[in-house]
C-alpha positions as CSV (number, residue, x, y, z in Angstrom):
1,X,-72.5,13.9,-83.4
2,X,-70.7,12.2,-80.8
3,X,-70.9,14.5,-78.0
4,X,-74.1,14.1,-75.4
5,X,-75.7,17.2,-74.5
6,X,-77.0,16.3,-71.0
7,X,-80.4,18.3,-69.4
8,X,-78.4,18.5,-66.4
9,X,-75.2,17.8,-64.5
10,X,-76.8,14.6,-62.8
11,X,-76.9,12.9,-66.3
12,X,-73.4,14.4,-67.1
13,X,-71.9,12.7,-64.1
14,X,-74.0,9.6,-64.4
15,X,-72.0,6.3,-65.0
16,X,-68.7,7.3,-62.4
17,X,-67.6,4.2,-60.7
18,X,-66.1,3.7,-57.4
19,X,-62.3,4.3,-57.9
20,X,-62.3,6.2,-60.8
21,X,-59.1,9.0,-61.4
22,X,-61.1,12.1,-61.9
23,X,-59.1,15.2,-63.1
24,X,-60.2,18.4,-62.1
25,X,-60.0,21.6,-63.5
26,X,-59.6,24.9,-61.9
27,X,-56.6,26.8,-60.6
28,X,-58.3,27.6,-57.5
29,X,-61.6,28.7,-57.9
30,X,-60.9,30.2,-61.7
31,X,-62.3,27.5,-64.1
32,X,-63.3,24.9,-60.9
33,X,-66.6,23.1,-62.7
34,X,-68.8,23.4,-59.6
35,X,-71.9,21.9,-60.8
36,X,-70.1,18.5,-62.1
37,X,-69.0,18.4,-58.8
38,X,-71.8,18.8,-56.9
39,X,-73.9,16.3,-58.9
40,X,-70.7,13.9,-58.4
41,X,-71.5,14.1,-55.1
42,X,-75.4,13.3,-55.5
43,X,-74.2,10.6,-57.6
44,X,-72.5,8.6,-55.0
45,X,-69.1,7.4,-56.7
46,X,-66.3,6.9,-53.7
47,X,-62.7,6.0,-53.6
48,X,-61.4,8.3,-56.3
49,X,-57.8,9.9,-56.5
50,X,-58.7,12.8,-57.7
51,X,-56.2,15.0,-60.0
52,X,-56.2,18.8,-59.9
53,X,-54.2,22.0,-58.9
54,X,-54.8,22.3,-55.4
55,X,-56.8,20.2,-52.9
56,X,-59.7,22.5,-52.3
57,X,-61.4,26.2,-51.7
58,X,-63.5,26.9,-48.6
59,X,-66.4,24.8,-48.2
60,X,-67.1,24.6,-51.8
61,X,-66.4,22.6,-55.3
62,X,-63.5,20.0,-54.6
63,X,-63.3,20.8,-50.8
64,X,-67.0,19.7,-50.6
65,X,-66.6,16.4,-52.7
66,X,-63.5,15.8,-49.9
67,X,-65.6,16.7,-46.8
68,X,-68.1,13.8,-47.9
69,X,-65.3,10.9,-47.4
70,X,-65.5,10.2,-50.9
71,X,-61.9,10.7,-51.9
72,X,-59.3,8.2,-51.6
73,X,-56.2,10.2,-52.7
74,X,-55.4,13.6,-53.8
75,X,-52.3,14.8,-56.7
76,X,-51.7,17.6,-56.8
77,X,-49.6,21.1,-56.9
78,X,-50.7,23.3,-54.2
79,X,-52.3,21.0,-51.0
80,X,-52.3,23.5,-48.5
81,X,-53.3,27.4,-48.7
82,X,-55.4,29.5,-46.3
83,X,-58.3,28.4,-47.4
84,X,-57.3,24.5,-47.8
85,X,-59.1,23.5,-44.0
86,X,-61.1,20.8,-45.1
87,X,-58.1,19.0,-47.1
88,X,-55.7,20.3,-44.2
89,X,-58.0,18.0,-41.2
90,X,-58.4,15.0,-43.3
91,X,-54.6,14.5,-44.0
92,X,-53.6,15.3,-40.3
93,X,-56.4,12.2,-39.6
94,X,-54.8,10.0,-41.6
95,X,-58.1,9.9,-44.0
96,X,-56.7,10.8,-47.4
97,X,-53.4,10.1,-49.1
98,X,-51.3,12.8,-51.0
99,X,-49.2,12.9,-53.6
100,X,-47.6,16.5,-54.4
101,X,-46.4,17.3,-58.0
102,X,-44.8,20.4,-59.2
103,X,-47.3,22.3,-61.5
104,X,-45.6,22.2,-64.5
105,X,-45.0,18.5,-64.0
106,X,-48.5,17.8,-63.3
107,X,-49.3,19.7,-66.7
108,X,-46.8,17.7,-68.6
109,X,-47.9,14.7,-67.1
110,X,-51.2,14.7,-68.1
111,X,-50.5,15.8,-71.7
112,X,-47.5,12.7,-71.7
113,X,-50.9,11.1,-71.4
114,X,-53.1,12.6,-74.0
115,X,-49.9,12.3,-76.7
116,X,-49.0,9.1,-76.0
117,X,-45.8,9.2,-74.4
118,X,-44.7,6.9,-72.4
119,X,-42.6,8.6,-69.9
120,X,-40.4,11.8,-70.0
121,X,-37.1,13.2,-68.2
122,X,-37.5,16.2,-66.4
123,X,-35.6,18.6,-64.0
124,X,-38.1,19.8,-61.6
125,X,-37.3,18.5,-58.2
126,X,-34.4,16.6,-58.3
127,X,-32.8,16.3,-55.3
128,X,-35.5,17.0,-53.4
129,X,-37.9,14.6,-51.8
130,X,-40.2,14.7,-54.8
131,X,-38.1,12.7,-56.5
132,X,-36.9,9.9,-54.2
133,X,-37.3,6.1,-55.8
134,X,-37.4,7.3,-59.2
135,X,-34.5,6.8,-61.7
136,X,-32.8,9.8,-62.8
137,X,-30.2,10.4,-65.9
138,X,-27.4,12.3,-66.5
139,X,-28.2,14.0,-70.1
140,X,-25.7,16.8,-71.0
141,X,-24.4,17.5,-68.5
142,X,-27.6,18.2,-65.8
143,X,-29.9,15.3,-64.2
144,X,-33.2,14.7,-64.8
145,X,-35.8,12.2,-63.0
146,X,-38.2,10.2,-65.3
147,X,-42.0,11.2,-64.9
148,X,-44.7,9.4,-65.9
149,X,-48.2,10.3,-67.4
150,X,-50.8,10.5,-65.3
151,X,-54.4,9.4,-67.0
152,X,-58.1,10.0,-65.8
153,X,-60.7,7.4,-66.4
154,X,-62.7,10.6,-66.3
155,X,-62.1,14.9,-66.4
156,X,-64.4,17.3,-65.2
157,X,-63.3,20.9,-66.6
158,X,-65.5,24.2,-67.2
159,X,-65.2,26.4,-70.5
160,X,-66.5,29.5,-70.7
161,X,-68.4,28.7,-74.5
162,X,-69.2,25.5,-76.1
163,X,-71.0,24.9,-79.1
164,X,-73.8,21.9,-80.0
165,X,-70.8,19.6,-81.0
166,X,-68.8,19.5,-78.6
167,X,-66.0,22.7,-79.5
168,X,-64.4,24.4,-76.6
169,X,-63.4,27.6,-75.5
170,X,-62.2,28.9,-72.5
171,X,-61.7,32.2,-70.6
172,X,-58.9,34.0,-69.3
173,X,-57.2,31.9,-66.3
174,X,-60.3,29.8,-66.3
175,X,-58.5,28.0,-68.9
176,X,-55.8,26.8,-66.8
177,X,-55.7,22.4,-66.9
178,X,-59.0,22.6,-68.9
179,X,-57.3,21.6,-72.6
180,X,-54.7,19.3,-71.2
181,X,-57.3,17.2,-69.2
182,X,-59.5,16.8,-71.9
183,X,-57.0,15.0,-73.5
184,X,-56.0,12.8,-70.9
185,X,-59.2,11.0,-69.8
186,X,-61.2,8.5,-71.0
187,X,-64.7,10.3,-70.6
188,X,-64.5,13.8,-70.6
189,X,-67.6,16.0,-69.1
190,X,-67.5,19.8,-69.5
191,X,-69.8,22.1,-67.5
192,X,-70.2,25.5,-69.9
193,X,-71.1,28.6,-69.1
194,X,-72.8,28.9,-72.6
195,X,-73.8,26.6,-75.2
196,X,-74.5,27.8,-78.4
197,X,-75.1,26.3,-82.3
198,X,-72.4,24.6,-84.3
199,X,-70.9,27.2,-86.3
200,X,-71.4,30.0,-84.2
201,X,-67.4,29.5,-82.5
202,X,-64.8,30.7,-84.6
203,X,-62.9,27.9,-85.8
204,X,-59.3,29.5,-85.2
205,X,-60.5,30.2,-81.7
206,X,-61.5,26.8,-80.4
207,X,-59.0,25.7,-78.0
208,X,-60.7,22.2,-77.4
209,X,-62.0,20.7,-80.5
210,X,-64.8,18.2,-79.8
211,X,-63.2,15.0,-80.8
212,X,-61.9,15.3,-76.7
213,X,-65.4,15.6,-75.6
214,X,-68.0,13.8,-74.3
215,X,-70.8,15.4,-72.1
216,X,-71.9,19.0,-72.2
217,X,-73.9,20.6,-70.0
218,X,-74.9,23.9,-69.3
219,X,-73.8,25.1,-65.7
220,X,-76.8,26.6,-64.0
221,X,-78.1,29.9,-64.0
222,X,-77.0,30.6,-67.4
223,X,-80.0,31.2,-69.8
């Protein structure tokens, strides 16, 4: 069995180096793996660009990994909301660096990366400042700027069930960037609400098979 079943999310995070890409699941709080991120935070790794939806809740998950200085860079979707203060003072300071992507760009991004591709055309945001300094192509009539993937040396992303081996699935919204991330890094860690024995998941159900996985552990509180 390939997969590690860790005792806790300090061994599941253990081994991130300085600079690493780190994807990050959630679409807002909904499928955000808290514990991963917390323990990243014990764990010390600094300079990351870090990948996710948004750029942080409250005081919590992502926004608390950004309050600590650790984070060099930030891509994605949705950088500023209501609740966005922590992400909202550091870029006014000049202490992080942005880079916005459309959402379904950033999706298609990251699975470019987990299929292979090399590069894709797409329409979202020509014409817009999103798109300045990358080549574009006329194709049928409507433009297109080229997009490339976007790869994580590591992804941390919550499912709702594993099993021993490494099989994921997910719940409801909470399954957001989960599948595509797993695809895209090079470690993936997964923070479950429930891990139980191989066999007990529904085959036709799993949405991330464990050949994508890496670390599971099992996020705290749960029995």
């Amino acid at each position: 069995m390939s997969t590690q079943l860790c005792a806790d999310a300090d061994e599941a995070v253990a081994g991130i180096e300085d600079g690493s890409t780190v994807l990050v699941g959630g679409f807002g709080m909904a499928g955000m793996p808290v514990d991963l991120i917390d323990a990243l935070i014990r764990q010390g790794a600094r300079d990351l660009t870090v990948v996710s939806n948004n750029a942080g809740n409250g005081d919590t998950g992502l926004a608390a990994l950004l309050a600590k200085g650790r984070v060099r860079k930030v891509i994605c979707s949705f950088p500023r909301q209501a609740d966005s203060w922590v992400f909202d003072e550091l870029y006014r300071a000049g202490r992080i660096e942005l880079e916005v992507v459309p959402q379904g760009n950033l999706a298609e991004r990251m699975r470019a990366a987990g299929a292979g591709i090399g590069a894709f055309f797409c329409p979202t945001g020509v014409g817009t400042l999103l798109a300045e300094g990358k080549e574009t192509r006329e194709i049928d009539g409507r433009t297109y700027v080229l997009e490339y993937p976007i790869k994580g040396d590591v992804a941390l992303i919550g499912a709702h069930r594993a099993d021993r081996m490494g099989n994921l699935v997910y719940r409801r919204t909470a399954r957001n960037f989960g599948p595509v991330m797993a695809t895209a890094a090079t470690t993936v860690i997964v923070q479950a609400r429930e891990i139980v024995e191989t066999g007990e998941i529904d085959p036709e159900t799993v949405v991330t098979p464990s050949i994508f996985v890496d670390r599971v552990v099992q996020e705290v509180g749960r029995a």
